[in-house]
C-alpha positions as CSV (number, residue, x, y, z in Angstrom):
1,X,-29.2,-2.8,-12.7
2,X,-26.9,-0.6,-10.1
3,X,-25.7,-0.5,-6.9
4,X,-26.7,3.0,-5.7
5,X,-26.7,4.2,-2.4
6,X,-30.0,3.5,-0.4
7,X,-31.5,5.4,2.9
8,X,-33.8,3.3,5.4
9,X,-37.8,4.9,4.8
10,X,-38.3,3.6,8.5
11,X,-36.5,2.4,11.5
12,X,-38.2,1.7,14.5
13,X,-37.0,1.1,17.8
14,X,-38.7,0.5,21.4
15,X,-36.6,1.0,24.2
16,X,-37.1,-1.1,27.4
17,X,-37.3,0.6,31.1
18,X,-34.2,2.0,32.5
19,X,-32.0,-0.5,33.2
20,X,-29.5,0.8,35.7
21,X,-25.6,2.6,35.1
22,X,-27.1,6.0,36.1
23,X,-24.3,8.8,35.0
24,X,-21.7,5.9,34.1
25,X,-21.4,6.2,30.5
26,X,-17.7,6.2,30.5
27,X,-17.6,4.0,33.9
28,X,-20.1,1.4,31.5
29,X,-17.9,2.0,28.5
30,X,-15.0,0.7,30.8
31,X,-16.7,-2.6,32.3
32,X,-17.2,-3.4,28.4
33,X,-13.4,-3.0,27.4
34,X,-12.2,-5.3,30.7
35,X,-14.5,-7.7,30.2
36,X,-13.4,-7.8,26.5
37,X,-16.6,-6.6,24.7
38,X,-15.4,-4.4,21.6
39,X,-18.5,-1.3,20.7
40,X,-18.5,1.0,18.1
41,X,-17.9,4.6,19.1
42,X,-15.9,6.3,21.7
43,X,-15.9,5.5,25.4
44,X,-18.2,9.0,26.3
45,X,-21.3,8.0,23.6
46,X,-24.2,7.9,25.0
47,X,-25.2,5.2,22.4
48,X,-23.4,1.7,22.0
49,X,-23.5,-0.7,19.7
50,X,-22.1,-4.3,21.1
51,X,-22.1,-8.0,19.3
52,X,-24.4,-10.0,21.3
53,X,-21.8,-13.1,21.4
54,X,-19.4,-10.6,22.6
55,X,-21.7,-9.1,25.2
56,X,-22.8,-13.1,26.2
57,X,-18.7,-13.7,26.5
58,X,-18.0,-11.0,28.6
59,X,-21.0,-11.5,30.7
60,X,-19.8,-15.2,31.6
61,X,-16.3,-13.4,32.4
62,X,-17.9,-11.5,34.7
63,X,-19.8,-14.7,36.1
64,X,-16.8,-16.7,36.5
65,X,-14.3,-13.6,37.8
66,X,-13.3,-15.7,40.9
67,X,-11.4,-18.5,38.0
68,X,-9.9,-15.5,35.8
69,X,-5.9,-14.9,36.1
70,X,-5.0,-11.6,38.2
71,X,-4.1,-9.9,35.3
72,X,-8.0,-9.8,34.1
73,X,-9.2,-9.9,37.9
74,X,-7.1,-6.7,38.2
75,X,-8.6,-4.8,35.2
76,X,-12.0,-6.0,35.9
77,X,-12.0,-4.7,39.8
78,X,-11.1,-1.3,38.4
79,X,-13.8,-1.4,36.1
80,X,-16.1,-2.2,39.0
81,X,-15.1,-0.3,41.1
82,X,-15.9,2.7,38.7
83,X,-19.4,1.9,38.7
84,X,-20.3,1.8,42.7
85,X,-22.9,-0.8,42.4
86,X,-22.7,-4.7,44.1
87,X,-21.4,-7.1,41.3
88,X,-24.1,-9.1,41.5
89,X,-26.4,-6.3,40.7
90,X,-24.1,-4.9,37.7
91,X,-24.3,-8.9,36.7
92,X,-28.3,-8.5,37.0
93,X,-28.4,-5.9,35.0
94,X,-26.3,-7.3,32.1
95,X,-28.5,-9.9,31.8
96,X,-31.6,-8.2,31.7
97,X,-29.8,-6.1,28.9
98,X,-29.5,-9.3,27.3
99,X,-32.9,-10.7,27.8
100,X,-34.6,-7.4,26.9
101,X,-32.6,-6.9,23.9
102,X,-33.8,-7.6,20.2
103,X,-32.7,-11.2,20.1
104,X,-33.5,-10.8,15.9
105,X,-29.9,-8.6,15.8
106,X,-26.8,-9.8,16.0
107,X,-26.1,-6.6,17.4
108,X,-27.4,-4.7,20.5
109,X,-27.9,-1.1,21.1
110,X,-27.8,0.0,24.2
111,X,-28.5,4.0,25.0
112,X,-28.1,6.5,28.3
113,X,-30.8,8.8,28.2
């Protein structure tokens, strides 16, 4: 018996359509740090990794921005503003990232490409 280091044989993943953010990595990377959603990596990776329950958090911030102190409104608009798109689109398209995901993970990855 051990405990020696292993490498995955396969790993498969299926990406859905595009989803939206065109050319907003770092503008993306932003929205997730204001709306409190930790990722691994730095803010200009194309690839991020995000807790789901962090990601469904942060998506009900966004929802309920109107009952957030000015503090977090503040941030948040800045974030927004960043990305050029209609909230309610930006909230669209968080949620099909949700729905679309692997619901099997705990985590999501989410890639520009």
């Amino acid at each position: 018996m051990g405990h020696r280091l292993h490498v995955v044989k396969k790993y498969e993943i299926e990406y859905s359509s595009s989803l939206g953010f065109n050319y907003k990595v770092v503008e993306f990377h932003n929205l997730l740090t204001s709306l409190g959603i930790s990722y691994a990596g730095e803010s200009w990776d194309d690839d991020v990794e995000v807790y789901r329950d962090d990601f469904k958090l942060g998506l009900e911030k966004l929802k309920s921005y109107d009952k957030l102190d000015a503090g977090e409104r503040k941030e948040i608009k800045e974030a927004l503003d960043g990305l050029d798109e209609p909230v309610e689109e930006i909230i669209s398209t968080m949620e099909r990232l949700l729905t679309e995901s692997d619901h099997k993970n705990e985590y999501m990855l989410l890639s520009f490409f």
